[in-house]
mmCIF file of the N, C-alpha and C atoms, coordinates in Angstrom:
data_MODEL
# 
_entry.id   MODEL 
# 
loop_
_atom_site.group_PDB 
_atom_site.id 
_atom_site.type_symbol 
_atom_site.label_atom_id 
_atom_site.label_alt_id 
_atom_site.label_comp_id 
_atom_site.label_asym_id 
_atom_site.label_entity_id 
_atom_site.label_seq_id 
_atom_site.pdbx_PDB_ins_code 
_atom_site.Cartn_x 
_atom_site.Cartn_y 
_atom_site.Cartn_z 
_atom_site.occupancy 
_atom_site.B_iso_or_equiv 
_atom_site.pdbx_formal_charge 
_atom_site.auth_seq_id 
_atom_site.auth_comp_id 
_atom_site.auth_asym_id 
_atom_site.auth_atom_id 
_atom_site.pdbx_PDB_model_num 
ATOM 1   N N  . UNK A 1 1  ? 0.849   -1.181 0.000   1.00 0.00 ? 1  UNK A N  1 
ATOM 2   C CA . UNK A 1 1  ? 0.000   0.000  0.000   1.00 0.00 ? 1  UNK A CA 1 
ATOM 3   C C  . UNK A 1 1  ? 0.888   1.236  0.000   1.00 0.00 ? 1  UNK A C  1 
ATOM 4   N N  . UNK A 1 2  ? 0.560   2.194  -1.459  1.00 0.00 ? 2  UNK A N  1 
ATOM 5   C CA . UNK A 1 2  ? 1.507   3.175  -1.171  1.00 0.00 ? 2  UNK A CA 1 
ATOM 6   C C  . UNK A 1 2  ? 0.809   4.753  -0.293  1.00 0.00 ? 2  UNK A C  1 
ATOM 7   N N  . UNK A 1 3  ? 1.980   5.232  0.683   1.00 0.00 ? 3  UNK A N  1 
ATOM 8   C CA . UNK A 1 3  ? 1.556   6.092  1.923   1.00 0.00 ? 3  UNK A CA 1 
ATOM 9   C C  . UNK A 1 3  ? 0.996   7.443  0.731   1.00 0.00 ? 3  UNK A C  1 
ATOM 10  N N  . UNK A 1 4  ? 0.222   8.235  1.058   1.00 0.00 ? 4  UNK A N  1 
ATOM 11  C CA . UNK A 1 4  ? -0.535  9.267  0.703   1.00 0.00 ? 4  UNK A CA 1 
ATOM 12  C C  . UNK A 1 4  ? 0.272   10.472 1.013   1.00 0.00 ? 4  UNK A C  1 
ATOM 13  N N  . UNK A 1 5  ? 0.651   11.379 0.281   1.00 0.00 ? 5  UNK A N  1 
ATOM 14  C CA . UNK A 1 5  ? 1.248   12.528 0.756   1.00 0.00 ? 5  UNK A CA 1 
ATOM 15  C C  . UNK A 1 5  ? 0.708   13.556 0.896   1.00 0.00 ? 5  UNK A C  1 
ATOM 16  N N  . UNK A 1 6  ? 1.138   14.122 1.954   1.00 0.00 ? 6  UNK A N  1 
ATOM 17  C CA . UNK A 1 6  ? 0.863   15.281 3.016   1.00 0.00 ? 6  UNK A CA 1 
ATOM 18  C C  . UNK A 1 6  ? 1.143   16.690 1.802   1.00 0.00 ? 6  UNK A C  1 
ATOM 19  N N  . UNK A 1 7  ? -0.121  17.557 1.868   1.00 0.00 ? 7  UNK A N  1 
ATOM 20  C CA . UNK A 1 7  ? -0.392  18.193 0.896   1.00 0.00 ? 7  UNK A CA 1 
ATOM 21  C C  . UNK A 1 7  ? -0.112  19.795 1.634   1.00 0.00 ? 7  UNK A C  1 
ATOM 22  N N  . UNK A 1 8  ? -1.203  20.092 2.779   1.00 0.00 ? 8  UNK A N  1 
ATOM 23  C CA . UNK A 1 8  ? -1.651  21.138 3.661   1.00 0.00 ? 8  UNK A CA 1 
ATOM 24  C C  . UNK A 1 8  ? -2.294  20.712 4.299   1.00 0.00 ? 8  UNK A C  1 
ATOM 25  N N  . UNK A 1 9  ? -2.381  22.189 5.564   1.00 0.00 ? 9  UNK A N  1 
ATOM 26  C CA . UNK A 1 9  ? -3.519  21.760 6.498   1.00 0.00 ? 9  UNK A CA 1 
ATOM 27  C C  . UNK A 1 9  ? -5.097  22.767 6.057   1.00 0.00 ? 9  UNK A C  1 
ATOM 28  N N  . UNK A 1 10 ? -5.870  22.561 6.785   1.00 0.00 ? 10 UNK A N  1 
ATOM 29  C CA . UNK A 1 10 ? -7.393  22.895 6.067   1.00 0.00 ? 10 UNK A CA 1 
ATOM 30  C C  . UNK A 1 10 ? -7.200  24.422 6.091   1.00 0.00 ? 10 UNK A C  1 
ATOM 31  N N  . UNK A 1 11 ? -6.993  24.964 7.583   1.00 0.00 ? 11 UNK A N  1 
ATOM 32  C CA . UNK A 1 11 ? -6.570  26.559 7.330   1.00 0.00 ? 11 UNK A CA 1 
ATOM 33  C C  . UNK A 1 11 ? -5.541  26.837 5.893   1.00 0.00 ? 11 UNK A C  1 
ATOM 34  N N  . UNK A 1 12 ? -4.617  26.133 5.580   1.00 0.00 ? 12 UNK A N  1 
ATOM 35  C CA . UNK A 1 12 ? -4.082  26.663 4.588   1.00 0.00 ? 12 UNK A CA 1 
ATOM 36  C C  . UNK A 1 12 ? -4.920  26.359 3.249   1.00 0.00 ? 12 UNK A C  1 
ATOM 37  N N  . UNK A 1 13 ? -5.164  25.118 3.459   1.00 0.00 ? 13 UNK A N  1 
ATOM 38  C CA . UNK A 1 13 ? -6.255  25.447 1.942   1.00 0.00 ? 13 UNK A CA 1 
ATOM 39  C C  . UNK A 1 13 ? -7.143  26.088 1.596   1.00 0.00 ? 13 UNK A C  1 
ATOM 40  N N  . UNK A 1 14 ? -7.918  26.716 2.894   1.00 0.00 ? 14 UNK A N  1 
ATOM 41  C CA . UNK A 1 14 ? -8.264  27.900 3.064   1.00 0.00 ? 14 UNK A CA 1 
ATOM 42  C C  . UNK A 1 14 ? -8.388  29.019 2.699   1.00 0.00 ? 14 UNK A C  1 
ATOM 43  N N  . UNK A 1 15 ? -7.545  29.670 3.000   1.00 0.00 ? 15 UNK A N  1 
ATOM 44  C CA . UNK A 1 15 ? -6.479  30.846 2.839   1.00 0.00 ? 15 UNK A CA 1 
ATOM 45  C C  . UNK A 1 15 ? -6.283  30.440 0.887   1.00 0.00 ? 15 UNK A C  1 
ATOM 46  N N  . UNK A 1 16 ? -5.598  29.086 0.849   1.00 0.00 ? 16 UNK A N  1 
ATOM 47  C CA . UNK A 1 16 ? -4.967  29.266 -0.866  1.00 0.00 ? 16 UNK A CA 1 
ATOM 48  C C  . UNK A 1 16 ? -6.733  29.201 -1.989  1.00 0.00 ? 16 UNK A C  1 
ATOM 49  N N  . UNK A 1 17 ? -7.414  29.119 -1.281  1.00 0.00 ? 17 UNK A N  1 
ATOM 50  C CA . UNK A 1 17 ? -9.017  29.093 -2.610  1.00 0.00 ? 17 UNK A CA 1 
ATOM 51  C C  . UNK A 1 17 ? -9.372  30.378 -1.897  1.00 0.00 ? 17 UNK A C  1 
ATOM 52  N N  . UNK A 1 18 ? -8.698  31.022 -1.354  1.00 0.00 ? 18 UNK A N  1 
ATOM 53  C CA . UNK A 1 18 ? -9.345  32.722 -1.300  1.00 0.00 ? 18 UNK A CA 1 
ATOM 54  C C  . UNK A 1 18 ? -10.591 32.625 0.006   1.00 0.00 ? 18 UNK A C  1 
ATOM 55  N N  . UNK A 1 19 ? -10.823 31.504 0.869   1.00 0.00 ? 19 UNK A N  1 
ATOM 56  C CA . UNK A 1 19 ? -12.136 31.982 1.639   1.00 0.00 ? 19 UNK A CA 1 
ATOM 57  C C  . UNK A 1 19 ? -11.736 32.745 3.024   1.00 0.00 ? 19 UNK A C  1 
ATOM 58  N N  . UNK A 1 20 ? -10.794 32.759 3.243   1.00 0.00 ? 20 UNK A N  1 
ATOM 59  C CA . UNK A 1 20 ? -10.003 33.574 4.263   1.00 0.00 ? 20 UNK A CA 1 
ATOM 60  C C  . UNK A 1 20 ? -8.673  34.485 3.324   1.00 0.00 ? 20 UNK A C  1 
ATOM 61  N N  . UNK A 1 21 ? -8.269  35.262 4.076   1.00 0.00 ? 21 UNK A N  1 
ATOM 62  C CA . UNK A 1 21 ? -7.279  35.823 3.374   1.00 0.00 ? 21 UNK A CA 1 
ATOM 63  C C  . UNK A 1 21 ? -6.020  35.966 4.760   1.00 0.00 ? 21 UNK A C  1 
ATOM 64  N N  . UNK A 1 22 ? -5.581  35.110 5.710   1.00 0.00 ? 22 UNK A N  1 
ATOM 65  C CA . UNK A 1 22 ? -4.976  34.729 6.668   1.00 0.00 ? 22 UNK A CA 1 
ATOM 66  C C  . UNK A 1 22 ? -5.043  33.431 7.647   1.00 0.00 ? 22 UNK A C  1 
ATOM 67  N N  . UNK A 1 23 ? -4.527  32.932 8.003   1.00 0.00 ? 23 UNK A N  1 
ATOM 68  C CA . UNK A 1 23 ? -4.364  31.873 9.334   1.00 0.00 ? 23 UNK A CA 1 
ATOM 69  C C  . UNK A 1 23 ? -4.655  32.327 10.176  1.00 0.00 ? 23 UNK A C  1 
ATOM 70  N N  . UNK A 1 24 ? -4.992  33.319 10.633  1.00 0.00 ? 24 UNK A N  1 
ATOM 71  C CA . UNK A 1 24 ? -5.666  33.937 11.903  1.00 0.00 ? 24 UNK A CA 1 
ATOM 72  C C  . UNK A 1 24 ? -7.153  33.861 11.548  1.00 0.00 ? 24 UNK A C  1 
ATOM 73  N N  . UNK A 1 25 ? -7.419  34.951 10.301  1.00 0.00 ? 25 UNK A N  1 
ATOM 74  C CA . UNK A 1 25 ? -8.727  34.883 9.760   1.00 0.00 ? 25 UNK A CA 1 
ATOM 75  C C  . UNK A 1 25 ? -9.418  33.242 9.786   1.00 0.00 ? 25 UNK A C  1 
ATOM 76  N N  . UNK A 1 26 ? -8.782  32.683 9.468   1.00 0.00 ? 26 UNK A N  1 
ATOM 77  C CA . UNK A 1 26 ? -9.377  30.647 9.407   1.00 0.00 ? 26 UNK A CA 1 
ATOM 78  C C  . UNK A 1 26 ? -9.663  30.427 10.578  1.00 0.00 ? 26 UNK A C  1 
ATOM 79  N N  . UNK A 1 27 ? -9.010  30.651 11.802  1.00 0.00 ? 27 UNK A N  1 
ATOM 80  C CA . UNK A 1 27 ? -9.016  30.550 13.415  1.00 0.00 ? 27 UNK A CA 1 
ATOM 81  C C  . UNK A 1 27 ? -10.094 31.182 13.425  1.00 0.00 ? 27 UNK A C  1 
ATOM 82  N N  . UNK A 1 28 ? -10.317 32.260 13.452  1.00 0.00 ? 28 UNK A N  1 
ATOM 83  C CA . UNK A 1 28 ? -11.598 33.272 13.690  1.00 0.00 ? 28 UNK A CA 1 
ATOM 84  C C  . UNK A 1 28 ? -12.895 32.286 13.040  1.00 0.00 ? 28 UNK A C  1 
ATOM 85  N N  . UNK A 1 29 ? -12.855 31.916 11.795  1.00 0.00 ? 29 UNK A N  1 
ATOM 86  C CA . UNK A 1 29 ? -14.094 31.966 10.809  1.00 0.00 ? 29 UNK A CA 1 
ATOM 87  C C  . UNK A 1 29 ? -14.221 30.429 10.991  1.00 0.00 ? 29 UNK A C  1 
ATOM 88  N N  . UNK A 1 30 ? -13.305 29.340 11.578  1.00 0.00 ? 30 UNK A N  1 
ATOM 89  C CA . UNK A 1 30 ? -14.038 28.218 10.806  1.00 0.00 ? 30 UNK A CA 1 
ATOM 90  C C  . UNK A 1 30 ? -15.286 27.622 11.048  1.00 0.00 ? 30 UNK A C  1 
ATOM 91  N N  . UNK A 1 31 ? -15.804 28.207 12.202  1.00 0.00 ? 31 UNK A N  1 
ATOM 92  C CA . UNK A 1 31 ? -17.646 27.754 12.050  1.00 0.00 ? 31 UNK A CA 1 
ATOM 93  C C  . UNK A 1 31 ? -18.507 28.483 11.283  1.00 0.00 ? 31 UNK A C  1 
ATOM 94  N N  . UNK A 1 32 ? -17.619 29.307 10.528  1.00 0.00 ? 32 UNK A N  1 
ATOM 95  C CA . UNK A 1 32 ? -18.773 29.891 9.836   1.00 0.00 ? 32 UNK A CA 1 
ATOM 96  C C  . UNK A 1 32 ? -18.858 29.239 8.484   1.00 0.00 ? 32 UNK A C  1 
ATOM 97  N N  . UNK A 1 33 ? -17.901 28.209 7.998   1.00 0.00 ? 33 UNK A N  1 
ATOM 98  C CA . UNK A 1 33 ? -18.194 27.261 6.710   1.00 0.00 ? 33 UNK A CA 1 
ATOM 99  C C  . UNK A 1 33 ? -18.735 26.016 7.192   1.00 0.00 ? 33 UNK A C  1 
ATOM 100 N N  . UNK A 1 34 ? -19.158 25.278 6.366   1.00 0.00 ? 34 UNK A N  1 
ATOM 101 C CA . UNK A 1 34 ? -19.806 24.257 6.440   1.00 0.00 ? 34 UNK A CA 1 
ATOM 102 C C  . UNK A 1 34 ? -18.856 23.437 5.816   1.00 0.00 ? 34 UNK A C  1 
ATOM 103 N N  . UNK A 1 35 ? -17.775 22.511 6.171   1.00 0.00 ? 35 UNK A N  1 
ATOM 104 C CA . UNK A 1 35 ? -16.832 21.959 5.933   1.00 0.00 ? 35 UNK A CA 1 
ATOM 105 C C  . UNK A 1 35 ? -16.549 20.163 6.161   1.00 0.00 ? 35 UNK A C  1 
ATOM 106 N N  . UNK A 1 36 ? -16.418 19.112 4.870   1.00 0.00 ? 36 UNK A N  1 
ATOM 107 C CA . UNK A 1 36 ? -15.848 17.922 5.343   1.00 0.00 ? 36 UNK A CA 1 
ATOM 108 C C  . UNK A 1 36 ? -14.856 17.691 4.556   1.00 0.00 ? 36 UNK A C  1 
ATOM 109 N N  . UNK A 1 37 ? -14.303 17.125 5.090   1.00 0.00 ? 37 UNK A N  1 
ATOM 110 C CA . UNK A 1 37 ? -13.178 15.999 4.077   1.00 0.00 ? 37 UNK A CA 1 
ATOM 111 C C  . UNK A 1 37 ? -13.503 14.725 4.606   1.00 0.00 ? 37 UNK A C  1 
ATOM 112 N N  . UNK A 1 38 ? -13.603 14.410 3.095   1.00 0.00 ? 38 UNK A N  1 
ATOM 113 C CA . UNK A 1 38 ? -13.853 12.898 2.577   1.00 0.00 ? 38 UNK A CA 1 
ATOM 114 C C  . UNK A 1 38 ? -14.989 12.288 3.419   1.00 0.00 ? 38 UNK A C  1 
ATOM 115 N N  . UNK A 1 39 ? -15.905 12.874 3.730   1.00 0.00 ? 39 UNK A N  1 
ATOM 116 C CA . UNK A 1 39 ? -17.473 13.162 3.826   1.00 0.00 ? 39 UNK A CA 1 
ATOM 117 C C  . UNK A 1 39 ? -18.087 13.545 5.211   1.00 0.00 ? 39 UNK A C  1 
ATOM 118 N N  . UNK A 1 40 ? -16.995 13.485 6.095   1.00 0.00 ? 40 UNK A N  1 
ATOM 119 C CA . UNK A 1 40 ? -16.821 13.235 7.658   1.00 0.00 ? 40 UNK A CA 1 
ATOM 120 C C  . UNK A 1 40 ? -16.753 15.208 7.882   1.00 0.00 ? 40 UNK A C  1 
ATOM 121 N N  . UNK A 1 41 ? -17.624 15.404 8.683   1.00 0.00 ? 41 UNK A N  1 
ATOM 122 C CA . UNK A 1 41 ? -17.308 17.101 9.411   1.00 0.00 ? 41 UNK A CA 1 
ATOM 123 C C  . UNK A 1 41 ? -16.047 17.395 9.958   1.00 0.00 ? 41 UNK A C  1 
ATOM 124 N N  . UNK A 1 42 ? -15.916 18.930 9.899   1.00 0.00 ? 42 UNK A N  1 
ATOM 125 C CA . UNK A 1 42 ? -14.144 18.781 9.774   1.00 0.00 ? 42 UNK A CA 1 
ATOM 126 C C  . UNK A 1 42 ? -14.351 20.168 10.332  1.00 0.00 ? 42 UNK A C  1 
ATOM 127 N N  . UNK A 1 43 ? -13.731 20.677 11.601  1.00 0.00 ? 43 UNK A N  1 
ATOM 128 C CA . UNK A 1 43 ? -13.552 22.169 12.008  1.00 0.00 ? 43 UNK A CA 1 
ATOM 129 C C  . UNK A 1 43 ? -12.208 22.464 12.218  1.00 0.00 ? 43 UNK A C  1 
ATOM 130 N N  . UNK A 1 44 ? -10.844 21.274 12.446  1.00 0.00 ? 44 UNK A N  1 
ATOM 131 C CA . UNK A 1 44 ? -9.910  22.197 12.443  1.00 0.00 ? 44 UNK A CA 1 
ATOM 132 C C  . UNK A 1 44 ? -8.848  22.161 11.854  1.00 0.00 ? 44 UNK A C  1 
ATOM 133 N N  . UNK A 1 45 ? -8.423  23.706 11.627  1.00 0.00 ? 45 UNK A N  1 
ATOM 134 C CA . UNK A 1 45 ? -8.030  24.135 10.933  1.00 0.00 ? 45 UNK A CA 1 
ATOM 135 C C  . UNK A 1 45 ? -6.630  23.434 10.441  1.00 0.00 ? 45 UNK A C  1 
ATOM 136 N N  . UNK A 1 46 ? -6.089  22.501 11.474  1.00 0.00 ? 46 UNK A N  1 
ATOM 137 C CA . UNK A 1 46 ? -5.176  21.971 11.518  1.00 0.00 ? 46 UNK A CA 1 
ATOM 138 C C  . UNK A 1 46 ? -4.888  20.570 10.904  1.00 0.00 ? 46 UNK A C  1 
ATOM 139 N N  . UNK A 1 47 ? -6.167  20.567 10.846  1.00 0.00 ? 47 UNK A N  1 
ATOM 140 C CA . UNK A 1 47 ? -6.054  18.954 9.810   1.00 0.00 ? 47 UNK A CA 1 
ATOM 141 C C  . UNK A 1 47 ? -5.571  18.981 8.546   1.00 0.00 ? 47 UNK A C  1 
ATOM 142 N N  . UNK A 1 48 ? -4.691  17.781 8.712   1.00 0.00 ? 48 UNK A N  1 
ATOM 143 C CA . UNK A 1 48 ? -3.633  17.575 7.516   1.00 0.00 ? 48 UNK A CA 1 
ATOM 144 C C  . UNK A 1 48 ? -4.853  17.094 6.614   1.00 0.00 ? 48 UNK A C  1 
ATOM 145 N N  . UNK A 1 49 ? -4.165  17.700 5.287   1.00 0.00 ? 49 UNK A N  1 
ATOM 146 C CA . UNK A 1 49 ? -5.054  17.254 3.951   1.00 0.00 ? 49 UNK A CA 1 
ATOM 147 C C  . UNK A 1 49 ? -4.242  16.342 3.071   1.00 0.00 ? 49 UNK A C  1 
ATOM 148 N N  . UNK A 1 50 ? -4.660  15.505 2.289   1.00 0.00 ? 50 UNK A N  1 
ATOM 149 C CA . UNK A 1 50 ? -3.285  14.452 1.906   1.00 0.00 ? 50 UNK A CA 1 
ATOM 150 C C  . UNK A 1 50 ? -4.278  14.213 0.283   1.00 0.00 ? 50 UNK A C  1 
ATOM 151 N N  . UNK A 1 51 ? -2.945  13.752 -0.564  1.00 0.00 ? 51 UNK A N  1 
ATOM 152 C CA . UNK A 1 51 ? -3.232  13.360 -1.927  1.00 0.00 ? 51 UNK A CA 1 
ATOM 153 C C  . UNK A 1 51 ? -4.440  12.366 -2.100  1.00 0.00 ? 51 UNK A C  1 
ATOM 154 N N  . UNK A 1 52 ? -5.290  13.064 -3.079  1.00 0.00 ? 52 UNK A N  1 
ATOM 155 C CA . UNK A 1 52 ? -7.026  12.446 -3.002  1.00 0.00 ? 52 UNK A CA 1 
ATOM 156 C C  . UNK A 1 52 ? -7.933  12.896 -2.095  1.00 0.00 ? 52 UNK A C  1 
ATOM 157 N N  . UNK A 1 53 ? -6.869  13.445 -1.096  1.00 0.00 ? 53 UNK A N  1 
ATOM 158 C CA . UNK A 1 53 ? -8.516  13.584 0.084   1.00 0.00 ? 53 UNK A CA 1 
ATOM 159 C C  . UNK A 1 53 ? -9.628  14.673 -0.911  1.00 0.00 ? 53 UNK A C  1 
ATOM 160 N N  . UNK A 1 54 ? -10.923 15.014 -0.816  1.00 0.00 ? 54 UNK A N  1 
ATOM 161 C CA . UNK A 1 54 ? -11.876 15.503 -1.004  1.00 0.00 ? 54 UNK A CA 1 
ATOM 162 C C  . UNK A 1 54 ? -12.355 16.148 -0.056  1.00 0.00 ? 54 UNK A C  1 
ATOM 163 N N  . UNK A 1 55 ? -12.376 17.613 -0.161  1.00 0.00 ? 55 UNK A N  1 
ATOM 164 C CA . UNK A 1 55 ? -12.937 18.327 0.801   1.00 0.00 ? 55 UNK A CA 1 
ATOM 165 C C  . UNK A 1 55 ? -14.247 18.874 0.205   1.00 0.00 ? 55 UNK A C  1 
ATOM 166 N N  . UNK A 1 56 ? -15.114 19.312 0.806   1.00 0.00 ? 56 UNK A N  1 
ATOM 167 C CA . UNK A 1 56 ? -15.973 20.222 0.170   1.00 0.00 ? 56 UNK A CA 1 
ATOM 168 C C  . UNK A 1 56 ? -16.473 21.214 1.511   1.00 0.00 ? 56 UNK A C  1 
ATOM 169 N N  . UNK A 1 57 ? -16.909 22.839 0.707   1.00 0.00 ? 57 UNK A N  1 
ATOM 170 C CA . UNK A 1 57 ? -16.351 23.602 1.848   1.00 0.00 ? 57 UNK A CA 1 
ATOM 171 C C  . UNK A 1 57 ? -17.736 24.263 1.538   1.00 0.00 ? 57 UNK A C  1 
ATOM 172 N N  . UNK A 1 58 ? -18.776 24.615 1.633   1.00 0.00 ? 58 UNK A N  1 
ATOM 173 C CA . UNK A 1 58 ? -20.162 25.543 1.725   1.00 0.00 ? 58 UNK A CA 1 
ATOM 174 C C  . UNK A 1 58 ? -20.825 25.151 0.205   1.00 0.00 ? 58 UNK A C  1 
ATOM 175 N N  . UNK A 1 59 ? -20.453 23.675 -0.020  1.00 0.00 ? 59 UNK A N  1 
ATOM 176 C CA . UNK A 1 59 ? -21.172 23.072 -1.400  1.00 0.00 ? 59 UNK A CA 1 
ATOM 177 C C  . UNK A 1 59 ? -20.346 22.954 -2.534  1.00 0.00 ? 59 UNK A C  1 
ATOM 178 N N  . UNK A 1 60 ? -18.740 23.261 -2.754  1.00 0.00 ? 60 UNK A N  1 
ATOM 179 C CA . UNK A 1 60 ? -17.817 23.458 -3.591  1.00 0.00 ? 60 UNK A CA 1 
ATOM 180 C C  . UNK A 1 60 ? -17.243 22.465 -3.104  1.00 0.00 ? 60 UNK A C  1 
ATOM 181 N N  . UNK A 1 61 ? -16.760 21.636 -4.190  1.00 0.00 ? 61 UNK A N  1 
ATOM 182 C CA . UNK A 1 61 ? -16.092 20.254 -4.096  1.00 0.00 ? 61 UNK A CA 1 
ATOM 183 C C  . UNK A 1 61 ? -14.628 20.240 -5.168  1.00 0.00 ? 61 UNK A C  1 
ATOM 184 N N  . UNK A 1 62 ? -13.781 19.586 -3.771  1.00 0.00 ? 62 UNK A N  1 
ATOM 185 C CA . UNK A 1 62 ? -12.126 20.078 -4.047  1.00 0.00 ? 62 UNK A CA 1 
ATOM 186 C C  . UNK A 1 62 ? -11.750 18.938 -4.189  1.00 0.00 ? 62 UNK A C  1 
ATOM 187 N N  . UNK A 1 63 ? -10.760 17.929 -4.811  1.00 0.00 ? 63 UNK A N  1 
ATOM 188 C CA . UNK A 1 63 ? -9.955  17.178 -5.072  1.00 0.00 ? 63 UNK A CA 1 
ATOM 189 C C  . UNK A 1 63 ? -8.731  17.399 -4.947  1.00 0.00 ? 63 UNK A C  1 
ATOM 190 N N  . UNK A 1 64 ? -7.886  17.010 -4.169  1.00 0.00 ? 64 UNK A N  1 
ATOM 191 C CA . UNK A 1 64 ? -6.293  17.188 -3.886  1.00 0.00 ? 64 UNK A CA 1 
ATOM 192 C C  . UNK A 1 64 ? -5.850  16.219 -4.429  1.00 0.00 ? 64 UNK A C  1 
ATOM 193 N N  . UNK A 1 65 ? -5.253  16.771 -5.824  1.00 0.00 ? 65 UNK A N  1 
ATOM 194 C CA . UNK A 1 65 ? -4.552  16.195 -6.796  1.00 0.00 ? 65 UNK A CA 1 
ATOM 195 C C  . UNK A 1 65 ? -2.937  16.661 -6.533  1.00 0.00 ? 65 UNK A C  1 
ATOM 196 N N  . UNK A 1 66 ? -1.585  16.129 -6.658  1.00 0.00 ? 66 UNK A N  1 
ATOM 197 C CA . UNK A 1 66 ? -0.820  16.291 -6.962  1.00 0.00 ? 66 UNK A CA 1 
ATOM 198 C C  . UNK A 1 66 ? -0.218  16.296 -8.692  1.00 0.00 ? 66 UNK A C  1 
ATOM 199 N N  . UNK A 1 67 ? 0.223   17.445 -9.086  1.00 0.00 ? 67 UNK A N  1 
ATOM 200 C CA . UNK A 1 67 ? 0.547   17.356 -10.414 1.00 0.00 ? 67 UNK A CA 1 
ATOM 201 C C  . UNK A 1 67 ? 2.039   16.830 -10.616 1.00 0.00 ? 67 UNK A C  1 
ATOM 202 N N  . UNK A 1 68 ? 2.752   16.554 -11.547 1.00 0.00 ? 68 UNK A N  1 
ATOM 203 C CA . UNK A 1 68 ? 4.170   16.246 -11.734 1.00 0.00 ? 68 UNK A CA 1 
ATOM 204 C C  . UNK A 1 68 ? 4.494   17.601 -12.201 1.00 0.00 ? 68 UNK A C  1 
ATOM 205 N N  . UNK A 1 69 ? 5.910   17.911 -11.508 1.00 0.00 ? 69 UNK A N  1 
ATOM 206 C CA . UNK A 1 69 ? 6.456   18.705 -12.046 1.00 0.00 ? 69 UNK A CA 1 
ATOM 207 C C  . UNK A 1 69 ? 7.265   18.870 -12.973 1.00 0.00 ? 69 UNK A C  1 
ATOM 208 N N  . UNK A 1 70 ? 7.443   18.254 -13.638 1.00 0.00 ? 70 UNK A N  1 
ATOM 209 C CA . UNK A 1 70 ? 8.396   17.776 -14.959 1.00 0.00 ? 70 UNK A CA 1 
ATOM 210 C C  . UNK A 1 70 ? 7.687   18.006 -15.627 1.00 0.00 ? 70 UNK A C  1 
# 
């Protein structure tokens, strides 16, 4: 079984799709989204997100894909 790699945590994915515009701001706001990964409720901000997981954040559905960089 190959291990899943460690992508971000939810505050930072956060912050990178624009719904906060800080890591403080994510601390402040995260009950105010309606948030799971991979279908399970999810409030903090600190949870690691890993290759494939699926988040979906106030009805917008995310796929954590890794691309190759080559």
């Amino acid at each position: 079984m190959d291990k899943k790699e460690f992508i971000m945590t939810l505050g930072q994915f956060l912050k990178f799709q624009d719904y906060v515009s800080s890591g403080g701001e994510a601390k402040l706001r995260m009950d105010e989204f309606s948030i799971t990964v991979n279908g399970e409720k999810e409030n903090r901000r600190g949870r690691k997100l890993f290759e494939n997981d699926v988040v979906e954040i106030n009805g917008n559905i995310y796929e954590l894909i890794l691309e190759d960089e080559d």
